[in-house]
Every structure is written in C-alpha cells, then in structure tokens.
N, C-alpha and C positions, 0 to 999 in steps of 0.2 A: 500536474498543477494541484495546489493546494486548497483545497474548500473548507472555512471556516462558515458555512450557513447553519449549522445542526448545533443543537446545544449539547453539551461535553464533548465537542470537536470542535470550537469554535472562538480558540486560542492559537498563539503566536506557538504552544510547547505540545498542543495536540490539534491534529485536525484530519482529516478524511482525504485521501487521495481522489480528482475529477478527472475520468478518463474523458477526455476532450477526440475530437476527431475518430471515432470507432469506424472501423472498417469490420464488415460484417460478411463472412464466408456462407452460415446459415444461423438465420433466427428462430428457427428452431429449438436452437439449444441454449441461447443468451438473451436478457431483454436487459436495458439499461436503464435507470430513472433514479428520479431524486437526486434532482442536478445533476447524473453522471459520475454518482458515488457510488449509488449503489447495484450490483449485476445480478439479476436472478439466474437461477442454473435451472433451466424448464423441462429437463430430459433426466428422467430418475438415472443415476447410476456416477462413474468416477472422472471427475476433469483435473487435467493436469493446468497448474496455475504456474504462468512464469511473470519473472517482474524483473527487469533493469530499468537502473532510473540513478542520475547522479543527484545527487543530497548537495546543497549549497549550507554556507551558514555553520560548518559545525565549528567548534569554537576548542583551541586544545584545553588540559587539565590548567587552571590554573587556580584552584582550588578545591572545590570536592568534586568528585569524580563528577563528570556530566556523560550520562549515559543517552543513548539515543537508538530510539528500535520504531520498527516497521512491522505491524502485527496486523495481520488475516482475523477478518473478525467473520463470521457465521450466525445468521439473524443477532445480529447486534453481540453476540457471544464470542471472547478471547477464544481462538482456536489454537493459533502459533506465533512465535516471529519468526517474519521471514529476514529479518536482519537486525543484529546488533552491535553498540560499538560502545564500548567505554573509553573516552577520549584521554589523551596523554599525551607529554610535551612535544612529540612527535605527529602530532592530529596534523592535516590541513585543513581547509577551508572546505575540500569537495571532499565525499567519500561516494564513489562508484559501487552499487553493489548486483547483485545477480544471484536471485535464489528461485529454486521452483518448488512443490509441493503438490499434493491430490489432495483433493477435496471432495466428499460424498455428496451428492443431493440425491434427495427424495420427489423432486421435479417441482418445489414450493421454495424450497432455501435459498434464501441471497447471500453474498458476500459484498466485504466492502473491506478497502485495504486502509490503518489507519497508521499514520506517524504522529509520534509521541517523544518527549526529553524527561529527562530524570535532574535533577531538579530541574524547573524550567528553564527551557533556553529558544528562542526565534531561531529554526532553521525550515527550509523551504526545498523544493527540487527544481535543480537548476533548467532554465528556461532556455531550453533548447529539445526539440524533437529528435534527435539524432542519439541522444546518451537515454532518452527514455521510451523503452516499449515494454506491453502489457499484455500478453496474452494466455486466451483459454482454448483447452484441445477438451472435448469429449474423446474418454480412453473406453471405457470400457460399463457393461452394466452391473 
C-alpha cells in the first residue's frame, strides 16, 4: 500500500511503501512504526531484504522517457534501487517486480522502501495481497 503521510513522500510521483498486515516470526530483530513505513533492524549485523509487489499505473513512453524506481532508503538515506523501469511503447499498465538485497544494521537503523517517477507520474501497487509480499531474514553478524 502506498503512504503519502510524510512530507517529500507525500505526492501522487513519490511516496513511501505501508507494510499493512506484518506477520512477525521474532521481534527481536524488527520493530515497525511510523504508520508501517518504517522497520527498524534491532539485532546489529546482515538482513536479507526481499520485495515482490505489482506496480499498477505505469503509463508507456509517449513522450519523454518516464522513468519509475523503487529505492531502499537507510535512516532516511538513498541506499539502492531495488527496481527500475524506463517505460516504452511497449509498457503495460502493471509491472511485477522481484528483487532482494542485504542490508547492514548496527541494531539502531531503520529502513523504509520508497517509490518515485521521473518526471512525475501517479502510479500505485496494485491492491491485491497475493502479487505483494515483503520480507526480512536476519543472515548473519
């Protein structure tokens, strides 16, 4: 789900992914707050970060390139994308994606996953629980 509460997330071309429904193995290692944007990592050392989620909304090229990415932010800091797509007359409407990544904490760092458009454009993840899950593995310290 899409969270526009937070100021520079709180546009139709950026905004902050709300993990909704958390199923919790151990809390230990995860705590979730700020509406469900953002995850703290409370066990110093390496978690593997996976995301599938279908994108609704993407629009093809029919003018200047519209770009669209999914990026891992780390206390509020760009870390990576974990997806990007420059659209072409070939785009659909969904784009499915599937990407994983590690991420270090020092047992104080949160993350928080954020979607964004190049130049602006309204897209959203599509509403349905079945094409979207989210999870974190403690790998290693």
């Amino acid at each position: 789900m899409t969270n526009r509460d937070y100021s520079g997330y709180d546009q139709l071309h950026t905004w902050l992914f709300e993990f909704t429904d958390n199923n919790f193995n151990n809390s230990d290692y995860i705590s979730v707050s700020n509406t469900n944007t953002r995850i703290t990592l409370l066990k110093p050392g390496w978690y593997r970060i996976h995301l599938s989620v279908l994108l609704d909304g993407i629009e093809p090229n029919i003018g200047p390139d519209l770009r669209y990415f999914i990026g891992l932010l780390k206390d509020h800091t760009f870390v990576e994308y974990l997806y990007s797509l420059w659209t072409t007359s070939a785009a659909t409407q969904y784009q499915y994606l599937e990407s994983s990544t590690l991420v270090y904490s020092d047992g104080t760092n949160y993350i928080e996953i954020r979607g964004t458009t190049s130049p602006q454009d309204d897209f959203n993840i599509y509403n349905n629980d079945i094409y979207n899950q989210f999870s974190i593995d403690f790998v290693s310290t």
